[in-house]
N, C-alpha and C positions, 0 to 999 in steps of 0.2 A: 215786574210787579207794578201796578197799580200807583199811581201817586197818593201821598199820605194825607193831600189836601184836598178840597173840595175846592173846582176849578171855577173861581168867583168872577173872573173875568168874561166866560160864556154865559155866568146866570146876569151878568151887566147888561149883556149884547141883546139877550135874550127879552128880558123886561126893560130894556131901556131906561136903568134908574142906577144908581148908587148901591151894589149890595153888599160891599163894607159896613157902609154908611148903615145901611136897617140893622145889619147885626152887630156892631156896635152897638146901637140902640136897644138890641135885644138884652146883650150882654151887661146893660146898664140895669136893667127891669124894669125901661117903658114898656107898656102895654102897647098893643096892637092898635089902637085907636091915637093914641098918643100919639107912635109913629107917623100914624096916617095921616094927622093933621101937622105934624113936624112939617112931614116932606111932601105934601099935596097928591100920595100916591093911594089909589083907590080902596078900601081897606080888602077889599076881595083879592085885586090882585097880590097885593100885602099876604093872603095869606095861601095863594098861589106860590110868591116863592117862597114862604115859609115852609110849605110842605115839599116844594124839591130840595131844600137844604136836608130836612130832615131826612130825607128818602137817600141822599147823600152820603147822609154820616150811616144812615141802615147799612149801606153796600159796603164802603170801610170797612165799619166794624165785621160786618160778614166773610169780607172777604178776608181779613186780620184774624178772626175768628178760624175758617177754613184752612189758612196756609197755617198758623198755629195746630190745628189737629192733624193734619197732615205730617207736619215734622215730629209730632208725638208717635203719629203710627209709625213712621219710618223709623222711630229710633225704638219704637218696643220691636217692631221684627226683627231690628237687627240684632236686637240683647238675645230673644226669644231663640234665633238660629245661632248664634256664637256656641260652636261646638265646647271652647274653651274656660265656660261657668260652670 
C-alpha cells in the first residue's frame, strides 16, 4: 500500500524551498501572500505547490477511499455466499 504521507522531501527537491516550512505557515492561517513575502518565494510558484499538495492528499484519500470499498465488497460476497446464514 501506498504511504499515509505526502512525500515532502521530493516536493523540496522539486521547488527548491522549504515545504514544511509553507505548510506550517498554511496551517497557522497565513495567507498566500503573507507566505510569499515571509520566505521571498514567488507567489505563483507558492501556488504551484499548493496545488500538488492538494492533488496529493486527492490521491490518499482516493486511494483510502478505494481499498476501504474494496474490503466492504469482499466482506459482503463473502456474507452473501456463506451457505451457513
Amino acid at each position: 500500500m501506498q504511504s499515509e504521507r505526502i512525500d515532502e522531501k521530493s516536493l523540496c527537491k522539486k521547488y527548491r524551498t522549504n515545504v514544511p516550512r509553507l505548510i506550517r505557515g498554511w496551517k497557522r492561517g497565513l495567507s498566500d501572500m503573507e507566505i510569499a513575502q515571509e520566505t521571498g518565494i514567488d507567489p505563483i510558484k507558492l501556488q504551484h505547490i499548493k496545488a500538488d499538495i492538494e492533488m496529493a492528499h486527492r490521491r490518499l484519500r482516493q486511494t483510502r477511499k478505494n481499498s476501504s470499498l474494496a474490503d466492504q465488497a469482499l466482506r459482503q460476497r463473502h456474507i452473501f455466499f456463506n451457505p451457513f446464514t
